[in-house]
Structures are given as structure tokens and as C-alpha cells.
C-alpha positions as CSV (number, residue, x, y, z in Angstrom):
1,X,39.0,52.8,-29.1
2,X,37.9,49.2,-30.2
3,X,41.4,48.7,-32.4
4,X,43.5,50.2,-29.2
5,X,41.6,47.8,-27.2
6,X,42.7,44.8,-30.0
7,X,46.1,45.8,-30.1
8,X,46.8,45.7,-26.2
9,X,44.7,42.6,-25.9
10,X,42.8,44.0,-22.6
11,X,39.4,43.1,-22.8
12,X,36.5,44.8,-21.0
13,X,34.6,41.6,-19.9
14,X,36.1,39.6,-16.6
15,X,35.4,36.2,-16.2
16,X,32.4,35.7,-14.2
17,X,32.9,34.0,-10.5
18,X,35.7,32.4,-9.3
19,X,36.6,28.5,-10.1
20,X,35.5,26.2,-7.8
21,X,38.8,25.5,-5.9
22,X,39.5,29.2,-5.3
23,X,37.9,28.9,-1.6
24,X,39.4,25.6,0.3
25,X,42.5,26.5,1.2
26,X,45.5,24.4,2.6
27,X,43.2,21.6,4.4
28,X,41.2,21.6,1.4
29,X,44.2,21.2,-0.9
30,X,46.0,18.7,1.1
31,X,42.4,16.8,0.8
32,X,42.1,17.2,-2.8
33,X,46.2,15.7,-2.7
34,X,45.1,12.5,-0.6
35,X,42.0,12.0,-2.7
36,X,44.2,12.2,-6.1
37,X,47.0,10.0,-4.5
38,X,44.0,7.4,-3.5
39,X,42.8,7.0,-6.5
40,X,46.3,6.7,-8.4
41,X,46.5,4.1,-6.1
42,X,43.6,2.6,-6.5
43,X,44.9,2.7,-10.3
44,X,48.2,1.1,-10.2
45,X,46.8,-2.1,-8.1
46,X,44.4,-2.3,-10.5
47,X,41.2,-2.6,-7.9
48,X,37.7,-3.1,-9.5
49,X,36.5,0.0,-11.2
50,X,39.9,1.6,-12.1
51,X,39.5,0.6,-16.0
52,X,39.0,3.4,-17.9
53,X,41.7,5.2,-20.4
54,X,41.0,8.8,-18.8
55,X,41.3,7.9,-14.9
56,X,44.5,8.0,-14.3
57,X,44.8,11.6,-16.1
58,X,41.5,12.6,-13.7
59,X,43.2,11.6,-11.1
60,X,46.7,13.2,-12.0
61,X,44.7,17.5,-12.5
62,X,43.3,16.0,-8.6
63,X,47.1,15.9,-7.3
64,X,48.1,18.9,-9.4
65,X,44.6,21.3,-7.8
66,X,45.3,20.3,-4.8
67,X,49.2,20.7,-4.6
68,X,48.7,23.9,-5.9
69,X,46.0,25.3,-3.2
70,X,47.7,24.0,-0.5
71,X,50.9,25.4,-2.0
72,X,49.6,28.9,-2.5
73,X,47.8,28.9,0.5
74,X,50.3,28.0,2.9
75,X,53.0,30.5,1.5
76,X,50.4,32.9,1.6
77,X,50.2,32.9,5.1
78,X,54.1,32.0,5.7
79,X,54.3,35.6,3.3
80,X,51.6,37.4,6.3
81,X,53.8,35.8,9.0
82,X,57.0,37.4,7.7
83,X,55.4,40.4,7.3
84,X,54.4,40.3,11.0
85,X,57.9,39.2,12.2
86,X,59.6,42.5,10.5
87,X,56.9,45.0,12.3
């Protein structure tokens, strides 16, 4: 069982809990997109406290996360919608 279990690469353990993100939806995302685009900002006019070599790559998985949930999110529903539509 164990070397099926190898070969297949299935694993019985799941990932505990969902990642933090999972839950805001498309306001949330469109948040998280403002906030990253602030601080990118923030970066390029080079206000006080924007020195730091990891910032601007903090800032960057900010846009990227929120893109993404607001993204997924809002074809989500657009999917639901269509779904409606055809009934």
C-alpha cells in the first residue's frame, strides 16, 4: 500500500486550515490591490521609511494576493450568474 501510495504521489495528510486570504473576497482583494499599489508608491517617491531591499518585493506578493482574490472571486460569481441566466 505505502509504495502505491509513493508512486502516485497522493498523500493521506491534507494541509491543515485554509491560508489566510481564502475568506475576503473581491472587496477584500481589491483592498489588498490598493494597499500593494500604495506602498509601491510609497516606494518609487522614495518617502521616509521605504528603504529596505525586501519592500518592494513585499509589496509586489500584496498586488499579486489581492489581484488574484478579487480575480477569482468576481468570476466566481460572474460563473453563478451565467448559470442563472441559462435556467
Amino acid at each position: 500500500m505505502r509504495s502505491e501510495q509513493q508512486q502516485n504521489g497522493t498523500r493521506d495528510q491534507e494541509v491543515p486550515g485554509e491560508a489566510w486570504w481564502a475568506g475576503l473576497g473581491p472587496v477584500g482583494g481589491v483592498i489588498l490591490l490598493l494597499a500593494g499599489l500604495g506602498v509601491l508608491v510609497w516606494i518609487f517617491l522614495d518617502l521616509p521609511g521605504a528603504r529596505g531591499p525586501h519592500l518592494s518585493y513585499e509589496a509586489a506578493k500584496i498586488v499579486a494576493i489581492g489581484a488574484v482574490v478579487a480575480g477569482t472571486t468576481l468570476l466566481a460569481r460572474r460563473k453563478k450568474g451565467g448559470d442563472a441566466a441559462e435556467d
